[in-house]
C-alpha positions in Angstrom: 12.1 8.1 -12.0 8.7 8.3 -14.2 5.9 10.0 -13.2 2.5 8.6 -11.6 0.6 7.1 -14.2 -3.1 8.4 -14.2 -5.5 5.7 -13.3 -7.8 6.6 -16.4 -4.9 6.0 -18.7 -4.1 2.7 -19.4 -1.2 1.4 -21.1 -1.4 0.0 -24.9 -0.6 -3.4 -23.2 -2.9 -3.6 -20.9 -6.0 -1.8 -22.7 -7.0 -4.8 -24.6 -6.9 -6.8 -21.3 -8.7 -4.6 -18.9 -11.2 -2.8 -21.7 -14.2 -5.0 -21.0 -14.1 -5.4 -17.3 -16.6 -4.0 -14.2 -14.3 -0.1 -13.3 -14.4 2.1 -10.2 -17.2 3.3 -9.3 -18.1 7.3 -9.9 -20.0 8.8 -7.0 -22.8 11.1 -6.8 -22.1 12.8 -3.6 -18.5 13.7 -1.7 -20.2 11.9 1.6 -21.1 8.7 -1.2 -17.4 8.9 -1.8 -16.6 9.4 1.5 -18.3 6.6 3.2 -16.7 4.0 0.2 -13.1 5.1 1.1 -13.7 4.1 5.0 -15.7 0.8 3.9 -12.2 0.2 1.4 -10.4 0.9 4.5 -11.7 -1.1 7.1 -11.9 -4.1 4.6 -8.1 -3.3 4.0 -7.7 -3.7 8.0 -9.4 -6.4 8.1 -7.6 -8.5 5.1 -4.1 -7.4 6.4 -5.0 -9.1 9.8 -5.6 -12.2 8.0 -2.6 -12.3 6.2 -0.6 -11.6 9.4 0.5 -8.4 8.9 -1.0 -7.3 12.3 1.9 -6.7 15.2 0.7 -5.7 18.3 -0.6 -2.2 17.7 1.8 -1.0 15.0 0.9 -0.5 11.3 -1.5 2.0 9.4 -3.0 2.3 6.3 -5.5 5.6 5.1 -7.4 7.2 3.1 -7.4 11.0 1.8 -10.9 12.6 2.4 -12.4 13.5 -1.0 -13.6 16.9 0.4 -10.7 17.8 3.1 -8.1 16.6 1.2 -5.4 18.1 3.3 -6.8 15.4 6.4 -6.6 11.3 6.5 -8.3 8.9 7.7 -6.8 5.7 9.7 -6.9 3.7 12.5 -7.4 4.3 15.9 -4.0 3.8 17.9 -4.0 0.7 19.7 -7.3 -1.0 17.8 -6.3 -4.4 16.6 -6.7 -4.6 12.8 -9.5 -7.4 13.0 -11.7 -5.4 15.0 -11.7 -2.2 12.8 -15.0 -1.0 11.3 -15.7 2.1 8.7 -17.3 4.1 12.5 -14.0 3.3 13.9 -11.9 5.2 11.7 -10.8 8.7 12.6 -10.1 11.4 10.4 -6.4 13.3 11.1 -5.4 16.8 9.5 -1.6 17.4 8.6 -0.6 19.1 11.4 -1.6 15.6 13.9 -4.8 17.0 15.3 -7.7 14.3 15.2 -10.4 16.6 13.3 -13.5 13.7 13.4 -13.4 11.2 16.3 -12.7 10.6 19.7 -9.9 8.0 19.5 -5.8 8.7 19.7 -3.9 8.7 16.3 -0.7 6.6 16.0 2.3 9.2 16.5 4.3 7.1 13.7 1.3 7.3 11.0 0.7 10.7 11.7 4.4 11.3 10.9 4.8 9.0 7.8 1.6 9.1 6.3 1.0 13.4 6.9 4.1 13.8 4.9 3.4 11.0 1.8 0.0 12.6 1.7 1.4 15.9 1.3 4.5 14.2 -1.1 1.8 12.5 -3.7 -1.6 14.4 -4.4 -1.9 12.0 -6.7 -2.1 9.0 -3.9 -5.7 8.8 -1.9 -4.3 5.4 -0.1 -1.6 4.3 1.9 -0.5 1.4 3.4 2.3 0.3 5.9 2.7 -2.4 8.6 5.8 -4.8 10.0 4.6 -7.4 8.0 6.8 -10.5 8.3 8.5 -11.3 4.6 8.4 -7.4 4.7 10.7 -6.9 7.5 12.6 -9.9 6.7 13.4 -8.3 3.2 13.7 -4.9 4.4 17.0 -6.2 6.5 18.6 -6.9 3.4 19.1 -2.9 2.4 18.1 -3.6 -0.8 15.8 -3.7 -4.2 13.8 -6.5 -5.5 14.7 -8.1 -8.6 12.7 -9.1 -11.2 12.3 -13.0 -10.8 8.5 -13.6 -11.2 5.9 -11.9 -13.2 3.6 -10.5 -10.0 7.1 -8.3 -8.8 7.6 -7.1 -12.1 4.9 -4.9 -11.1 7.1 -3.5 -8.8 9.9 -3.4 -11.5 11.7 0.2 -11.9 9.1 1.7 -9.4 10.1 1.5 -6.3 12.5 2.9 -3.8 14.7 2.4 -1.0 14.8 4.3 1.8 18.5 2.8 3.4 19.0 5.4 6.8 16.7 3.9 9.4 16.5 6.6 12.0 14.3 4.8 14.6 10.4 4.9 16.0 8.9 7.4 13.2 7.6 9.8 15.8 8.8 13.2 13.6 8.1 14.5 10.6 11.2 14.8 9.8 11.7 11.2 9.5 8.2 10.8 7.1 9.7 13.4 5.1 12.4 11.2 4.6 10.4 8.2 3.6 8.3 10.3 1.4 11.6 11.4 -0.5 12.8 7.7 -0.7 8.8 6.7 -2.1 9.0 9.7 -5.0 6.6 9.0 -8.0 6.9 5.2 -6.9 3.9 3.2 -5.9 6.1 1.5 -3.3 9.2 2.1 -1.3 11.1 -0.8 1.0 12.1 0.5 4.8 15.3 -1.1 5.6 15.4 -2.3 9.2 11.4 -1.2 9.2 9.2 -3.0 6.3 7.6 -1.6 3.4 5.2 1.3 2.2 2.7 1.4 -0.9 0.7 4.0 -2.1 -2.3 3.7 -4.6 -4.5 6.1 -6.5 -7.4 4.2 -4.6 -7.3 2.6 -1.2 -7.8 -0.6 -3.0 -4.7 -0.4 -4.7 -2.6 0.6 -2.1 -3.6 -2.2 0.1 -3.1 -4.8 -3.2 0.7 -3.0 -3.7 1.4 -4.0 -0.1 -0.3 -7.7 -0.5 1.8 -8.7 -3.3 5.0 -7.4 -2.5 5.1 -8.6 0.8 4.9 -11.9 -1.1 7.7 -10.9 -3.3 9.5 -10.4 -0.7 8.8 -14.0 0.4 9.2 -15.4 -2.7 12.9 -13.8 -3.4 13.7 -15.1 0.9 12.9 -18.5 -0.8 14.2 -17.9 -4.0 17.6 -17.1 -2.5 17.8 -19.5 0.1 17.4 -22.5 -2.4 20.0 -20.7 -4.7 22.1 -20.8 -1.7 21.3 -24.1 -1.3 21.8 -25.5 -4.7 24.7 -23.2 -5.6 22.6 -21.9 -8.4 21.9 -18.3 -9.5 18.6 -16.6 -9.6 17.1 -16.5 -13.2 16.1 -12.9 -14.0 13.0 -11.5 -16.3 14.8 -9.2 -19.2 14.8 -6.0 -18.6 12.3 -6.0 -22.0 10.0 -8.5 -20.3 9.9 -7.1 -16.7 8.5 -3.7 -18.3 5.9 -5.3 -20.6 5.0 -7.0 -17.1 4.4 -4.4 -15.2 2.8 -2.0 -18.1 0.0 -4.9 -17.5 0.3 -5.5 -13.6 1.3 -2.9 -12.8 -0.7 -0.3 -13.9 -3.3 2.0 -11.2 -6.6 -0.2 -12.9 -4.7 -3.6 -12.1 -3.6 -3.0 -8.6 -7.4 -1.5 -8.0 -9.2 -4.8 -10.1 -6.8 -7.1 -8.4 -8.2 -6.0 -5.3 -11.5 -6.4 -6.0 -12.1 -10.2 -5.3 -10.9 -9.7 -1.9 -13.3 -7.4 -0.9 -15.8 -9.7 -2.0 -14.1 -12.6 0.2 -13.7 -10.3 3.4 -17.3 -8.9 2.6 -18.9 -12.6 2.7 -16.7 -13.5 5.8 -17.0 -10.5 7.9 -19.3 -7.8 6.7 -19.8 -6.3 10.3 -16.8 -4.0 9.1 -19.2 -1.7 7.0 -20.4 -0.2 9.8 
């Protein structure tokens, strides 16, 4: 299992690429910082709502407070994900208690997301909701293989967490997930859907976009293999790790991100406030 690589070190493949485009942004203040997390946040809400990974009220993705660091912030239980703004957000400490805000936390992201927190100091995002290919994928027990060049970014680095144990409600049960995720930046549910983590909320959200369309495209890939009575083609193991040195790297999953913030912010900017 490799370690996390640090966002401000690319790889030799991807330098050349990325050396020349717009980066992060560095903030002035810890309340500067603050305030951009919950904006990244509530876009993230927003964008997973209209790729129809909203079901009922589950799902959760947050964001580690610069300054508390041991507390999160997520969505209110119960809000739909299409309604969420940044002064909707409620910030949660480690032991469940809702520290800023007057709205209910969801049992199961208190549980999961308390204990990856904890797992990866590294991550300051992390995303997980029943999204459809997700789940479908998730059945499956199983890994993704390497058949396209967007899951190579997933490629050696992620995990499986193969002992469903119902509703995650206990700790217990995120500490479980949080061993299955590792150092990876993803880890697939089985029976339950997917997780991602990012060194930015940005990239966690972009790490759940894409491989919930992995998992769609292998569903597809399969069944027409079925079909056909072909095998799936597989990226060398050479060629999947070139891959995902270049998209899969912290500064690809956070740049990657980046034009859909622009599209949600042009469509439905009343979640910056």
């Amino acid at each position: 299992m490799n370690a996390p690589q640090k966002f401000n070190e690319p790889t030799a493949a991807s330098q050349k690429m990325y050396s020349s485009l717009p980066q992060p942004p560095v903030f002035a203040t810890v309340a500067e910082e603050r305030q951009h997390r919950k904006q990244r946040l509530a876009a993230s809400f927003r964008l997973f709502s209209k790729f129809g990974f909203d079901e009922g009220v589950v799902g959760h993705i947050t964001a580690r407070d610069p300054e508390f660091t041991d507390t999160f912030w997520v969505n209110p239980f119960g809000m739909h994900f299409s309604l969420i703004k940044a002064s909707d957000l409620i910030r949660v400490g480690h032991d469940g208690k809702v520290v800023e805000g007057d709205r209910p936390v969801n049992a199961a992201a208190f549980a999961i997301h308390s204990r990856v927190h904890a797992a990866r100091p590294d991550s300051v995002g992390a995303a997980h909701s029943h999204s459809t290919y997700g789940r479908a994928f998730a059945a499956l027990g199983r890994k993704l293989d390497p058949i396209s060049q967007d899951v190579c970014a997933f490629y050696e680095d992620h995990g499986l967490y193969d002992d469903y144990g119902g509703v995650a409600v206990e700790t217990d049960e995120g500490q479980q997930i949080a061993n299955a995720l590792g150092s990876y930046k993803a880890v697939i549910l089985k029976n339950h859907g997917l997780l991602t983590v990012g060194q930015t909320v940005d990239e966690a959200a972009w790490w759940f976009i894409t491989m919930d369309r992995s998992c769609q495209v292998q569903l597809l890939a399969e069944a027409a293999a079925a079909h056909s009575g072909q095998k799936l083609s597989l990226v060398s193991k050479e060629s999947a790790t070139q891959a995902r040195q270049i998209v899969g790297t912290p500064f690809s999953g956070w740049f990657q991100f980046q034009s859909l913030y622009a599209r949600i912010l042009k469509e439905q900017p009343d979640f910056l406030d």
